[in-house]
N, C-alpha and C positions, 0 to 999 in steps of 0.2 A: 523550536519544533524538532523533534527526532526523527518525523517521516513524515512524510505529508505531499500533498501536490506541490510545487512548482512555479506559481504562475507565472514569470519571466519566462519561462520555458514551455509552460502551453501556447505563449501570444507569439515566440519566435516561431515554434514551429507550424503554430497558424496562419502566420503570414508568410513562411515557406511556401506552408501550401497552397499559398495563393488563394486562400476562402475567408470570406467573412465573416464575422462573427456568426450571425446570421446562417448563413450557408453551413458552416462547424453546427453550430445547433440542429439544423433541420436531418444531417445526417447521423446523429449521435441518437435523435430523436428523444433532445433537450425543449424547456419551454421556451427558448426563445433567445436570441443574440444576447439578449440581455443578461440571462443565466451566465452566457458563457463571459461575456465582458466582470461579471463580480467574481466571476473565479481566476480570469487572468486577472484582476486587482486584489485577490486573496482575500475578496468582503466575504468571501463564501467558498466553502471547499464541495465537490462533486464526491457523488455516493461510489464507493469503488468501483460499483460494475460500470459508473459511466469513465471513468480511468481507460479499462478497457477500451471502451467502445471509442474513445479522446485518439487515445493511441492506435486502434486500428484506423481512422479516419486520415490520421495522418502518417501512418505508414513511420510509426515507430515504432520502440521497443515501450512497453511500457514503465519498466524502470526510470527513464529518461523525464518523465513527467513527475517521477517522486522524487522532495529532495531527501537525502540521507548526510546522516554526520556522517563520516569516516568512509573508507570503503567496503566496509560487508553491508550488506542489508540486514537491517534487523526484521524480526518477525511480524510487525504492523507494517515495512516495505512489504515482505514477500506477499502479504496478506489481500494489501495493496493492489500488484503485480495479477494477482488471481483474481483480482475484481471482486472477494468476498467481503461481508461483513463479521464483524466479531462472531455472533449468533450462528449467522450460516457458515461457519468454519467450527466453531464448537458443538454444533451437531454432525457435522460430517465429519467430525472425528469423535463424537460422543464422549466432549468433556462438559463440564457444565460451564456456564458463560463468564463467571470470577475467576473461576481457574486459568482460563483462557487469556484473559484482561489480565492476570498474574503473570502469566509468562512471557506475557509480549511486555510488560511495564518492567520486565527484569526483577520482578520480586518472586524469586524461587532461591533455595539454597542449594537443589541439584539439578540435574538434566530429571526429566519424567523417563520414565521408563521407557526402553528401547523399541519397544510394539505402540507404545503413544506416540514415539519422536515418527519412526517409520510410517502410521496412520495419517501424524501430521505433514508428514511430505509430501505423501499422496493425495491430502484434501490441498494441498497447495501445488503441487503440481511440479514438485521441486526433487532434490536428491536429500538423502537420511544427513550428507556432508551440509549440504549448504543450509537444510533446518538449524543443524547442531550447531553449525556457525554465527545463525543470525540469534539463536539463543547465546549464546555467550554474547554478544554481539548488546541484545538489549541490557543483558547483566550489567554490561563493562558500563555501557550509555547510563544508565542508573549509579553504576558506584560514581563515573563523574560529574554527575549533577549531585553528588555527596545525597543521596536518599536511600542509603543500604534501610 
């Protein structure tokens, strides 16, 4: 996995929080403990905006709940982090949704254009530095899975 939730790290900080499965659920405004116990087991991963909502419950950062290779976050982290989905990140920045799926998978051979990169930081809520970063960031993660 490149980026992804976590779940060792939702169930600690769940039980930080001192809340139930159950209780985590009902304030996230999930179906039910149950949800939340297949995503601490990884049988099922939460739709970004509920990342969010995980992380504000328990009074974290939400980086903390995604794991990442290395240390930049790549572009499906930051994506992540802003609780969007593919779609709703490719309309808020008005690319189309393969392009989009291209440059977070690290299949591009340059940076997009400087008014796209600057677009995309603002639908993610980041700096034009730390986009550019997690774009190279996915590239590098694709050349080591050898898939150029």
């Amino acid at each position: 996995m490149v980026s992804g939730i976590d779940p060792s790290v939702l169930r600690a900080a769940r039980e930080k929080a001192g809340l139930t499965q159950h209780e985590l659920a009902r304030l996230v405004g999930a179906a039910g403990g149950e949800r939340i116990s297949r995503w601490e087991l990884g049988a099922s991963v939460p739709r970004p905006d509920f990342l969010v909502k995980l992380a504000r419950a328990l009074d974290i950062p939400t980086l903390r709940l995604i794991h990442m290779e290395g240390e930049v976050p790549d572009l499906r982290a930051l994506r992540l982090k802003a609780g969007l989905t593919v779609p709703e990140l490719a309309a808020a920045v008005n690319v189309a949704v393969p392009t989009y799926y291209a440059w977070e998978q690290g299949r591009w051979t340059r940076l997009p254009a400087a008014q796209q990169v600057e677009s995309l930081a603002r639908g993610l809520g980041d700096t034009v530095d730390v986009v550019a970063a997690a774009f190279q960031e996915a590239r590098q993660q694709r050349l080591r899975r050898g898939q150029v």
